[in-house]
C-alpha positions as CSV (number, residue, x, y, z in Angstrom):
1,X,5.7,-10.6,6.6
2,X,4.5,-8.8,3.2
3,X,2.8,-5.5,3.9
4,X,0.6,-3.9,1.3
5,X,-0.7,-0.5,1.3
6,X,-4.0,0.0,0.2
7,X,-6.0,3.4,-1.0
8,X,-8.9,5.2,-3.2
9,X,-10.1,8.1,-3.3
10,X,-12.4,8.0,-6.3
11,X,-15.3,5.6,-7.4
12,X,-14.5,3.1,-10.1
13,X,-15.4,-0.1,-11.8
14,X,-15.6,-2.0,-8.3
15,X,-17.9,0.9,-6.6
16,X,-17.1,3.9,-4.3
17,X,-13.5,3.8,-2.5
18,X,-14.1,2.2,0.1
19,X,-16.2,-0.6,-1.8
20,X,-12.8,-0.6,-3.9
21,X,-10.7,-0.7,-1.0
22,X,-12.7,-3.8,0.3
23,X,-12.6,-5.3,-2.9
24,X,-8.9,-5.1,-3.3
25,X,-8.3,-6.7,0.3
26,X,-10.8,-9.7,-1.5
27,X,-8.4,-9.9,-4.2
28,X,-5.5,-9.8,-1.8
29,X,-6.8,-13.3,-1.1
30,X,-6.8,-15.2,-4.4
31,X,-4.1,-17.5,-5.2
32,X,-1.4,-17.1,-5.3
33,X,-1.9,-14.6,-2.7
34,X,-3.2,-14.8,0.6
35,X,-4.7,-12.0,3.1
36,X,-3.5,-12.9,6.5
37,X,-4.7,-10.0,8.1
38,X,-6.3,-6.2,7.0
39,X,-6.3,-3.0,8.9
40,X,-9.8,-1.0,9.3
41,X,-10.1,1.3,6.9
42,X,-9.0,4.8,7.3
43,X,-10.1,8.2,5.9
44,X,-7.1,10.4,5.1
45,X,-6.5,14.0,3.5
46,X,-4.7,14.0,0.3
47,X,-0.8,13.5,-0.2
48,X,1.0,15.5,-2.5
49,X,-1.8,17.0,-4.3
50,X,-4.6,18.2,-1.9
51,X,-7.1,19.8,-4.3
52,X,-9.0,15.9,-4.5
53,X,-11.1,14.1,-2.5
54,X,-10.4,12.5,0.6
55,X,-8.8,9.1,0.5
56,X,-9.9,5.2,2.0
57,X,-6.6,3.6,3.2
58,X,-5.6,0.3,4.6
59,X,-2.5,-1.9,5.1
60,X,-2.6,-5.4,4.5
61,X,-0.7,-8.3,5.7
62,X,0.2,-11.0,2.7
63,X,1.5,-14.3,2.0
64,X,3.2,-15.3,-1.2
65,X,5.4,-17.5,-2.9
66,X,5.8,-14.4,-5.9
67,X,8.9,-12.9,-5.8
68,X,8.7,-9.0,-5.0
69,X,9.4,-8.1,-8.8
70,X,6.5,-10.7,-9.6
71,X,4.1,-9.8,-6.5
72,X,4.2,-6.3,-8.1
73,X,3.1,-7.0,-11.6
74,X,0.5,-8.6,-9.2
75,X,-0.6,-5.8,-7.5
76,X,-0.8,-3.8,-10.7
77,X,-2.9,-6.2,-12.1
78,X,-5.3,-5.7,-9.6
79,X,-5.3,-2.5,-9.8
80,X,-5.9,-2.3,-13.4
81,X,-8.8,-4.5,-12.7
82,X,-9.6,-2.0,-10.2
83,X,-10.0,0.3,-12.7
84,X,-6.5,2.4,-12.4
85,X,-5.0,4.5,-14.8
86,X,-1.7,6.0,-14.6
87,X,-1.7,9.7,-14.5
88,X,-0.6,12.7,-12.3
89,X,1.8,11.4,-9.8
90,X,-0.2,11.5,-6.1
91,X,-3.8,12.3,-8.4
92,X,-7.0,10.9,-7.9
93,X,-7.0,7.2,-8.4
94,X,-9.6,4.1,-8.3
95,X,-6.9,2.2,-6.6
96,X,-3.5,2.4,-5.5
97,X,-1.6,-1.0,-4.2
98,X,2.0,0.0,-2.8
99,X,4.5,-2.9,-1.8
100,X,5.8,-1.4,1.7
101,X,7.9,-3.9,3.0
102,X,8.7,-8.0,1.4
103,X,10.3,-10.0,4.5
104,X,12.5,-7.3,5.6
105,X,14.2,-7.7,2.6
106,X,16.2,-4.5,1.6
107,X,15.8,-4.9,-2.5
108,X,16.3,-2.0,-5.5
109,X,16.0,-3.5,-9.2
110,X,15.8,-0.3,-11.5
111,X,13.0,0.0,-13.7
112,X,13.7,-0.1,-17.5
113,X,9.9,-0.8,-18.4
114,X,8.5,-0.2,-15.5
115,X,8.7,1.7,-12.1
116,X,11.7,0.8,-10.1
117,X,10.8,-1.5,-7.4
118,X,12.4,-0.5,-4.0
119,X,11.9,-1.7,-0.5
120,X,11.4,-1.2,2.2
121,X,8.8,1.1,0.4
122,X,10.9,4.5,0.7
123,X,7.7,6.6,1.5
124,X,6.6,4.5,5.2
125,X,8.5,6.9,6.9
126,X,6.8,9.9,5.7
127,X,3.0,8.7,5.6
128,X,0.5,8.7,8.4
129,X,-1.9,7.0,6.4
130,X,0.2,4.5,5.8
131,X,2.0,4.3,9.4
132,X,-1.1,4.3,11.5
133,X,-3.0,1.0,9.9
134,X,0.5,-0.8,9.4
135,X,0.5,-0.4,13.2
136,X,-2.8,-2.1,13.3
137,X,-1.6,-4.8,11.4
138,X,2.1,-5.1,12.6
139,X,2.5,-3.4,16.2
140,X,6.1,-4.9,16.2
141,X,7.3,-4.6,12.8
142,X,10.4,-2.6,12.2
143,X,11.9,-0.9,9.5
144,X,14.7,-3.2,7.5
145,X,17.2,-0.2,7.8
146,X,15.8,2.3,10.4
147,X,15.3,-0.1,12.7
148,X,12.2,2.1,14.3
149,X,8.8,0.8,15.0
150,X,5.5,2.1,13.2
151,X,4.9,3.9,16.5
152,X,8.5,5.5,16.5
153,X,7.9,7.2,13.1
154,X,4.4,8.4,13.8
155,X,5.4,9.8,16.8
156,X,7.8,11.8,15.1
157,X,5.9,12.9,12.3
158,X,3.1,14.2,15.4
159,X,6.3,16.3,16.6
């Protein structure tokens, strides 16, 4: 199972967030990729950096032949479609595609270019809006090192 994270929290080239979120999920289903299955979407309070608007979320559920380093180049593609531009780490964006988790695979290739590529995503653990619709998605999926559930770290995080 690929899992993608989805989110926007301001309007861009492909319409308001959500309308960008949607988009993205449509794009999520062009070869090579394929959209097996999408969360509903889900309005979230900011991460990091609260002073912005409210975000759109969603988790999708892939299928690829890419490899991870090439699925990401993907996903960044998209999201430059999408209207992104790289700026203030957890600012406002158009669209934001994460790679959360690539077969189970545990996988770090250090970024000389680009952005190190790491996974299982390291920031799962810590996000509700990322842990709630990947449980909509994948009730049983489990972390590749934690071995906990979806469930298991949201339940935490409520604590």
């Amino acid at each position: 199972m690929i899992l993608v994270a989805l989110g926007s929290n301001i309007a861009g080239p492909w319409g308001s967030p959500r309308e960008t979120v949607l988009q993205a999920q449509q794009e999520l289903n062009h070869f090579p990729l394929r959209l097996r299955q999408a969360s509903n979407l889900f309005i979230t309070t900011p991460f990091g950096l609260l002073n912005q608007p409210d975000f759109v979320n969603a988790v999708a559920a892939i299928e690829t032949a890419l490899s991870p380093a090439a699925l990401l180049r993907k996903l960044q593609w998209i999201e430059r479609l999408a209207g992104r531009k790289r700026g203030r780490k957890w600012g406002p964006r158009t669209l934001d595609l994460d790679l959360l988790d690539y077969h189970g695979q545990v996988y770090h290739q250090k970024g000389l270019v680009q952005k190190a590529l790491v996974l299982p995503h390291p920031g799962i653990v810590h996000r509700l809006f990322v842990l709630q619709p990947l449980r909509e998605v994948a009730p049983e999926w489990r972390h590749p090192i934690l071995n906990r559930t979806a469930q298991n770290f949201i339940n935490a995080l409520k604590r």
